[in-house]
C-alpha positions in Angstrom: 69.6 20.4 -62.4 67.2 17.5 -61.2 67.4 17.0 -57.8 69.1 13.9 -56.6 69.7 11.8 -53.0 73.5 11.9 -52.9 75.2 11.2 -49.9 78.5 11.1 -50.7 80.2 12.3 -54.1 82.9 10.2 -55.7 84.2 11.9 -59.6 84.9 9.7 -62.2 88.4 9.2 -63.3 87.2 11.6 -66.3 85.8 13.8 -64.2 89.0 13.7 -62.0 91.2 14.1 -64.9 88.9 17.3 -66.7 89.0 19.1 -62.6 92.3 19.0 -62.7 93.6 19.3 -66.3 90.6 21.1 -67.8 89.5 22.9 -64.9 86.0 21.4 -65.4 83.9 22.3 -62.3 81.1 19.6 -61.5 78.0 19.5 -58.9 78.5 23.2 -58.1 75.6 24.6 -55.9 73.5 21.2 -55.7 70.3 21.8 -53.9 70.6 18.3 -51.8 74.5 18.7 -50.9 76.7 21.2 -49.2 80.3 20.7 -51.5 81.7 22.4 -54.7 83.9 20.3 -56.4 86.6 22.1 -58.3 90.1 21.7 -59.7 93.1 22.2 -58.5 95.4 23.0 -61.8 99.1 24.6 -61.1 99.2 27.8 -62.5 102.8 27.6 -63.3 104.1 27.5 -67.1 106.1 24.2 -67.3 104.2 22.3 -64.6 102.1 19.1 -65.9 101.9 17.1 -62.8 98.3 16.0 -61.8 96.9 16.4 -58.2 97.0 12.9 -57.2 101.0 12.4 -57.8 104.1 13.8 -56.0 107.9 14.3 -56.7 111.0 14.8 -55.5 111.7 17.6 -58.1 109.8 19.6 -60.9 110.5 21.1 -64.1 109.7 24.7 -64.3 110.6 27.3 -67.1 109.6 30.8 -68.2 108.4 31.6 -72.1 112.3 33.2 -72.5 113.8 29.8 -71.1 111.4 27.2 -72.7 112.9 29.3 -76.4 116.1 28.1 -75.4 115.6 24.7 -74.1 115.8 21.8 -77.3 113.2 20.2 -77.7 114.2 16.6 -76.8 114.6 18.2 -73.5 111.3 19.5 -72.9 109.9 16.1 -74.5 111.7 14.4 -71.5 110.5 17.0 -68.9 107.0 16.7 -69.9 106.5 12.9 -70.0 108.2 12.5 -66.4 105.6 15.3 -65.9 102.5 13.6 -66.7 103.9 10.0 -66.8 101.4 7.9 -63.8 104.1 5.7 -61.7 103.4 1.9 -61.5 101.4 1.1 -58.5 104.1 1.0 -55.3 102.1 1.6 -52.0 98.8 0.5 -52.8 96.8 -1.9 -54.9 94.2 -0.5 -57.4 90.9 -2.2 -57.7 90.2 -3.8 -60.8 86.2 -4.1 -60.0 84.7 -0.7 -61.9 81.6 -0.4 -59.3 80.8 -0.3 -55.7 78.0 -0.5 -53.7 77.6 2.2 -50.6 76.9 0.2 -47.1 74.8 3.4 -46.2 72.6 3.9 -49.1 73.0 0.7 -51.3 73.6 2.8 -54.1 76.3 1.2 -56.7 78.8 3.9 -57.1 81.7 3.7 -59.8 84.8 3.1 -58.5 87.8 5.6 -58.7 91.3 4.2 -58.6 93.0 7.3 -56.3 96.4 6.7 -55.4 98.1 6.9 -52.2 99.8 10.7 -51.4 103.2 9.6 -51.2 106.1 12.2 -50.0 109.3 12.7 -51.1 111.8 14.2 -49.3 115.0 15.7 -51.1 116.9 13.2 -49.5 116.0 10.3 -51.9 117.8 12.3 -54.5 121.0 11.7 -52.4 119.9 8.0 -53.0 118.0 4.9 -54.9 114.8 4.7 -53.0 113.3 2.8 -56.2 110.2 4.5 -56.4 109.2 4.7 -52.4 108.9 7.3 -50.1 107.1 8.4 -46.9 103.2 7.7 -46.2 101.2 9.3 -43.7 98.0 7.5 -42.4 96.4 6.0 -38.8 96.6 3.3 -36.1 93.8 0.6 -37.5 91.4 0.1 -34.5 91.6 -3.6 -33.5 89.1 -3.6 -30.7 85.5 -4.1 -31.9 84.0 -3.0 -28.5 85.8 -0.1 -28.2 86.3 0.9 -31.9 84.1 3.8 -31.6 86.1 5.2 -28.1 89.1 4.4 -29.2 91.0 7.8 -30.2 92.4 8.2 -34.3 96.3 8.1 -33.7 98.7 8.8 -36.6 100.9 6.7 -38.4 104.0 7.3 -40.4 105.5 4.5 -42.3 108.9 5.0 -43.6 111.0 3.3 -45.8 113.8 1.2 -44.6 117.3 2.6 -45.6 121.0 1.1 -45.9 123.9 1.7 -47.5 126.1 -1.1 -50.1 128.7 -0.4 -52.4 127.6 -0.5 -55.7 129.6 -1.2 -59.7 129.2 0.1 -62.2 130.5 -1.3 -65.6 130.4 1.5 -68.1 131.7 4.4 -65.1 134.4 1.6 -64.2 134.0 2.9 -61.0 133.0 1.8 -57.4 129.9 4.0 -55.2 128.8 4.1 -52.0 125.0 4.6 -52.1 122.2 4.7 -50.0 118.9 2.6 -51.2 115.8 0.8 -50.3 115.6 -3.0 -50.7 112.9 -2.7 -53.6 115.9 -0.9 -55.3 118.4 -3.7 -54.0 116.0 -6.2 -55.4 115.3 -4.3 -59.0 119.0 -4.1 -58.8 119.9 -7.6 -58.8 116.7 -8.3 -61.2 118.3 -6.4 -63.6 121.7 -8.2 -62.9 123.5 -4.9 -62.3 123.6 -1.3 -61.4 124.1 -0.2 -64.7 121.1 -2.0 -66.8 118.4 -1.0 -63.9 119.6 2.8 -64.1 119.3 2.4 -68.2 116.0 0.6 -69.2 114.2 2.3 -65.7 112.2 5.5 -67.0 112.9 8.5 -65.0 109.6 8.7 -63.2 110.2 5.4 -61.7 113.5 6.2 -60.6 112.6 9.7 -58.9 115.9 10.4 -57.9 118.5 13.2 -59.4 121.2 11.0 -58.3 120.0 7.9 -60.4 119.7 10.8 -63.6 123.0 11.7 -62.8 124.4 8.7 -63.6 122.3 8.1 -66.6 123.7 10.8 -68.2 127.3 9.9 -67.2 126.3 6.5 -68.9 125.1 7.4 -71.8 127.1 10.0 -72.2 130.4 7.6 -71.9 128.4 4.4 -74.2 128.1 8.1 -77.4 131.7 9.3 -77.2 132.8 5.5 -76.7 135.5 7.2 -73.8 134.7 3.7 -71.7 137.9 2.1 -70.6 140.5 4.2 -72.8 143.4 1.7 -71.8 141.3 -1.2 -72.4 140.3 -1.1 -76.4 138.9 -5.2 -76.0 136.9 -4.2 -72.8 135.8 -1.3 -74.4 134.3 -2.9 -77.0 132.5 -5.4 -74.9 130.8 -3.2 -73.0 129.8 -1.4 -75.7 128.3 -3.9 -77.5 126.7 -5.1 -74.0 124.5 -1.6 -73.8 124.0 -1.0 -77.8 120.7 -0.9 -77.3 120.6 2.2 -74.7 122.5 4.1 -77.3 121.5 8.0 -77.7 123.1 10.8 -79.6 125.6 13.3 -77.6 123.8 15.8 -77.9 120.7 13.8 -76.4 122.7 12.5 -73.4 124.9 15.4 -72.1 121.0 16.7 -71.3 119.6 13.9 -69.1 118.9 14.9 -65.5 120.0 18.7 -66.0 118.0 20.9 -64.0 116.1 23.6 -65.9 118.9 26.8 -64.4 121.5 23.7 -65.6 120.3 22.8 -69.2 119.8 26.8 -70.0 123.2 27.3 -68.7 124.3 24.4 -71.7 122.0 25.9 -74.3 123.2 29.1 -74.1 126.8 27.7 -74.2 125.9 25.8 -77.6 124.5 28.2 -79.2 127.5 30.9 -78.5 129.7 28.4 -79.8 127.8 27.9 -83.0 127.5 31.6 -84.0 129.9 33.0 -85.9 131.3 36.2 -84.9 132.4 38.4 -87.7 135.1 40.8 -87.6 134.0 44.6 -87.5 137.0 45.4 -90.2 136.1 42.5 -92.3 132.7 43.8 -92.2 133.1 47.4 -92.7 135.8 46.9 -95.8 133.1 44.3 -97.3 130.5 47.0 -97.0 133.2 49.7 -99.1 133.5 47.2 -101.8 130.0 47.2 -102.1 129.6 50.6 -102.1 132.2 51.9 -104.4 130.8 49.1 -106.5 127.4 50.0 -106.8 128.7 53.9 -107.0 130.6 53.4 -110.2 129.0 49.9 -111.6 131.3 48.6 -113.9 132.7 51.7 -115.8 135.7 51.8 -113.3 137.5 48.2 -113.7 139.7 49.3 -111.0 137.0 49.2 -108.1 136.6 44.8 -109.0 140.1 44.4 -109.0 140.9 46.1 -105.5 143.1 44.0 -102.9 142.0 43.2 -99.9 144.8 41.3 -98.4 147.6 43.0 -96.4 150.4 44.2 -97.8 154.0 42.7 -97.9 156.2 44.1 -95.8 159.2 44.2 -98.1 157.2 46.1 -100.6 159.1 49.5 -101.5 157.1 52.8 -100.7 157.6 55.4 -103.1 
């Protein structure tokens, strides 16, 4: 490797995306620089969240689970996975290079976002996407900018609590939220068209999947308003579009333990389960059959039905 003046080292967002998907290792063991740059992929089987995002929950399953799990299911769980969130708490920079104060050197500019932590109380909640961010005090003083000490900072978002409709449910909720999901709320004009067209990664809340699937499962069987057939049918043709098969919808939101729970349910009550009798007497026939072919008509005509109880016994 030729030996270059680099003072500070800034990946590409290639580079970032091969360290931590690929487990690419670049700049290892340069002569003028003391770093190693590597990645930092999860070694867990069902994990496809990169290093620069966060969630309030994860999807993880073994090789016997992810056999069970459908496959519409696993879709879902991999593109909340690897699905980027719009930009919430900071602002991306839509210039691609940068020049360095120190060195004057024009660096390419890498579009990180903020860390952004989610504790499991926003899936108690709508928090619309925000969450907790950890930084510092800016240092307003220009004399004393070097003296003054590096204090943290902890911004939070604001919480209250409304009572919320919702049309399908026909019910009423008291929920906690964020005004950013207050204000998507009413953009939407209602709870129940912001929880449908809003993907799953920008919702980042179990609650908010939870009733998804209630929806969506109640707009596939049609059981909205069962007293109400006019109402019903309003409603329904209000969120046609958001319309997903039953079997698609009763999965929405399960956790993994959850949805193999289901699976295993389904697929018990699909097998049939044969009788050992039925079986065993099926495997005579057979037998006898193939024992003395068709010389013996009596074997093809034997009776396998029980007999009548008012039949005389000699």
């Amino acid at each position: 490797m030729e030996k270059l003046k680099i003072t500070r080292f800034l990946p590409s967002i290639k580079q970032m995306k091969d360290m931590v998907l690929n487990e690419v290792t670049y700049l290892e063991k340069h002569n003028n620089g003391r770093f190693t740059v590597s990645s930092r992929l999860i070694p867990v089987r069902g994990t496809w969240i990169n290093y620069w995002r966060s969630a309030p929950y994860l999807y993880k399953w073994s090789r016997e689970e992810e056999a069970i799990l459908p496959e519409h299911y696993k879709k879902r769980c991999k593109e909340f996975m690897t699905t980027d969130p719009l930009p919430l708490h900071w602002r991306p920079s839509k210039n691609r290079y940068r020049v360095d104060p120190d060195s004057g050197e024009r660096i390419r500019v890498v579009n990180a976002p903020i860390p952004v932590v989610f504790p499991k109380q926003c899936n108690k909640g709508l928090w619309g996407g925000e969450g907790i961010i950890f930084g510092y005090y800016k240092k307003t003083d220009p004399k004393r900018k070097g003296k003054l000490p590096t204090l943290p900072r902890i911004w939070r978002p604001l919480l209250q609590t409304k009572v919320l409709y919702s049309e399908i449910l026909d019910r009423w909720m008291r929920i906690t939220l964020t005004h950013r999901a207050l204000y998507l709320i009413d953009q939407s004009y209602g709870l129940d068209s912001y929880i449908l067209k809003t993907s799953e990664v920008e919702l980042c809340s179990q609650l908010a999947m939870t009733l998804k699937r209630e929806m969506l499962t109640a707009l596939a069987t049609k059981s909205l308003y069962p007293d109400d057939p006019i109402k019903r049918e309003k409603i329904y043709l209000k969120y046609k579009e958001f319309v997903i098969p039953e079997e698609e919808a009763e999965f929405i939101g399960l956790t993994v333990t959850e949805a193999v729970e289901k699976a295993k349910k389904i697929q018990a009550e699909q097998t049939v389960v044969q009788p050992l009798k039925d079986l065993y007497i099926s495997q005579l026939v057979k037998k006898l059959i193939g024992d003395n072919g068709s010389s013996n008509p009596d074997v093809h005509n034997v009776n396998l039905s029980p007999k009548n109880n008012n039949e005389t016994r000699v």
